[in-house]
NUNUFI-257465 format. One record per residue (C-alpha): residue in one letter; residue number from 1; x, z, y. Coordinates in nm, 2 decimals, decimal comma. Layout:
N
r residu A; num NUM; east X; up Z; north Y
...
% end
This chain:
108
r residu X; num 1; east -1,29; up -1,70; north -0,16
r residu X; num 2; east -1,04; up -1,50; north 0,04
r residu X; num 3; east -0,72; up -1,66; north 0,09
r residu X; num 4; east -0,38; up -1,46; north 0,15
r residu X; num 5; east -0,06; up -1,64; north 0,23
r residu X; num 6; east -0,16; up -1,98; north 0,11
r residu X; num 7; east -0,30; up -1,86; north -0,21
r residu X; num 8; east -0,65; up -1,85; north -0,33
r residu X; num 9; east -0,72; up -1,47; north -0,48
r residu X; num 10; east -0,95; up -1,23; north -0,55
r residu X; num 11; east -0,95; up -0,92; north -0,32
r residu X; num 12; east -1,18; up -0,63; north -0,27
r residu X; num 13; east -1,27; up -0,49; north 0,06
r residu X; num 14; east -1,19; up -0,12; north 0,08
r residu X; num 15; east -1,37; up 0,05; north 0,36
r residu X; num 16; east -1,17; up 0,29; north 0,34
r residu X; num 17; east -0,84; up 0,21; north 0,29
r residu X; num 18; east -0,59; up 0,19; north 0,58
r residu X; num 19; east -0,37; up -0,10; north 0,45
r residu X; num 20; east -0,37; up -0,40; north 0,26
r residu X; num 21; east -0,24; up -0,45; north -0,08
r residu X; num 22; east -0,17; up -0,73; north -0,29
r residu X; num 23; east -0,03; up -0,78; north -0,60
r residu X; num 24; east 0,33; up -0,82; north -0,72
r residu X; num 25; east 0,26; up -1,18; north -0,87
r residu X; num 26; east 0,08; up -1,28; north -0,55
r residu X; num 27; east 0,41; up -1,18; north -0,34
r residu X; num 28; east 0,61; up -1,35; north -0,60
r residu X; num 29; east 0,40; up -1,67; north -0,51
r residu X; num 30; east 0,43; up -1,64; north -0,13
r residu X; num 31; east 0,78; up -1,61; north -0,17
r residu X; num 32; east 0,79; up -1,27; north -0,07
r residu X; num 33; east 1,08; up -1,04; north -0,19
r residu X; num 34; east 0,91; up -0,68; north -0,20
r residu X; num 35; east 1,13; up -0,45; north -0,04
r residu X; num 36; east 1,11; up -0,08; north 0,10
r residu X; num 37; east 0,92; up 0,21; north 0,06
r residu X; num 38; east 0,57; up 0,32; north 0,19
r residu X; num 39; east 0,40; up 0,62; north 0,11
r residu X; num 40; east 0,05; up 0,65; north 0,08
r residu X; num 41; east -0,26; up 0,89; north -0,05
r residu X; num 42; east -0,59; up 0,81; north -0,29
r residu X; num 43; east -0,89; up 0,95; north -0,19
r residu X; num 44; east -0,86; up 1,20; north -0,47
r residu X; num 45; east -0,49; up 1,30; north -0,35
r residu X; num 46; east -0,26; up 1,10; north -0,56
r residu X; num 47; east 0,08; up 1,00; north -0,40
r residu X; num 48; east 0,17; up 0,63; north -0,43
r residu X; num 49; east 0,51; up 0,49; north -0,32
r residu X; num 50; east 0,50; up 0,12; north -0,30
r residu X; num 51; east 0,73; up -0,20; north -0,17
r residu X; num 52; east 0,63; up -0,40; north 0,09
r residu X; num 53; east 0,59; up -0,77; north 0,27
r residu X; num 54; east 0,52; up -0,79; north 0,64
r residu X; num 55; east 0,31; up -1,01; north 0,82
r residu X; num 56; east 0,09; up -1,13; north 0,57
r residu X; num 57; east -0,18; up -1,33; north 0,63
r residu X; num 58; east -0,52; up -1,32; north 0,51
r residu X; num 59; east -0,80; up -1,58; north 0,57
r residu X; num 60; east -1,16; up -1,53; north 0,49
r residu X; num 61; east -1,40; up -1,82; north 0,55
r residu X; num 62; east -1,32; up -1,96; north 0,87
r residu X; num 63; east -1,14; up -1,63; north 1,05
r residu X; num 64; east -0,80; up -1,54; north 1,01
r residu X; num 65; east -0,59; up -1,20; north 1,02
r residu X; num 66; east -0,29; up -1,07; north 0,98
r residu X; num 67; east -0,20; up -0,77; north 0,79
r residu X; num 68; east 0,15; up -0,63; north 0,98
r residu X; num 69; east 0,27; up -0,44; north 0,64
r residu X; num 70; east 0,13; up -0,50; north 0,32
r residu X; num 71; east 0,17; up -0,28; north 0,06
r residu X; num 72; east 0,30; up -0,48; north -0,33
r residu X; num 73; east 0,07; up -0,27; north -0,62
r residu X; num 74; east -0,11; up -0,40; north -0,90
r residu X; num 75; east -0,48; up -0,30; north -0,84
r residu X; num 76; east -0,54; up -0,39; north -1,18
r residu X; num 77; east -0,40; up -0,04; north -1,34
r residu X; num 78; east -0,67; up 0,07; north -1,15
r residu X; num 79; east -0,96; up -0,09; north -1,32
r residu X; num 80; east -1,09; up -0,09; north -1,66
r residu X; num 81; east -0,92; up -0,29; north -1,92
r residu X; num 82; east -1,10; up -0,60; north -1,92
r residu X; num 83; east -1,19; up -0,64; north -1,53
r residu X; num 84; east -1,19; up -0,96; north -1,37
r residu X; num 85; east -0,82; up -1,03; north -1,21
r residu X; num 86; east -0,76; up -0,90; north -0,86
r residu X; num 87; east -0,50; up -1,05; north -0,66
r residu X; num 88; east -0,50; up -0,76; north -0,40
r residu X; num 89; east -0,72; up -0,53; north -0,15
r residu X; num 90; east -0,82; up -0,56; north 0,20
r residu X; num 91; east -0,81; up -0,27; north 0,37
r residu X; num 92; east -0,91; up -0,22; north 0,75
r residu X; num 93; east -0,55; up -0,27; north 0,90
r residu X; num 94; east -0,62; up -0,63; north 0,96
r residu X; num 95; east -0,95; up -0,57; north 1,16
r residu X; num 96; east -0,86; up -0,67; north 1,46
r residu X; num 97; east -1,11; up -0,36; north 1,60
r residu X; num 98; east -1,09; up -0,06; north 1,39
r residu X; num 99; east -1,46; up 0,00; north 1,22
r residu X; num 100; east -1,61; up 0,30; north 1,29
r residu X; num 101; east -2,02; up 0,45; north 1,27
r residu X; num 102; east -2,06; up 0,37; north 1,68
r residu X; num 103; east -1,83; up 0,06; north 1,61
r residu X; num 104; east -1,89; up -0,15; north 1,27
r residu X; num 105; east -1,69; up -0,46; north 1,14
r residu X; num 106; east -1,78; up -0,74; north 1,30
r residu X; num 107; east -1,93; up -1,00; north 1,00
r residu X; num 108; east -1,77; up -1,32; north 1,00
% end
């Protein structure tokens, strides 16, 4: 299981999405005071405006990243009532190689 800033959680990978996310209680537990503004788009268009931490780390079996900015947003208004808890998303920011079809993430 993933572990982000100390914490055990529960993250999805989003191949797709540009930055990582976790939620307000997880920030609250690394003792991180959201703060800021960034704007961002869903794949269907939809504008978010969220709060931030910087330099947040994320560690997933034995490798270890860094995401520079993460955004704070509870995944969970995403999902449908019921869903297992998600403490945040991964997103391809912290990839120390951007992913792409002639250059796939490496598998830890």
């Amino acid at each position: 299981m993933p572990w982000c800033g100390g914490h055990e959680g529960t993250f999805l990978f989003d191949t797709g999405g540009g930055i990582t996310a976790i939620s307000p209680a997880l920030a609250k537990a690394m003792g991180c005071e959201p703060w800021g503004n960034i704007t961002g788009f869903r794949m269907r268009g939809d504008r978010l405006d969220l709060a931030r931490c910087d330099k947040v780390s994320v560690e997933i079996g034995k490798a270890a990243y860094e995401a520079p900015t993460a955004a704070v947003f509870d995944i969970m208004t995403l999902v449908p009532k019921g869903s297992p808890q998600i403490d945040g998303v991964v997103g391809l920011d912290i990839l120390p190689i951007r992913p792409s079809p002639s250059n796939p993430p490496p598998i830890a």
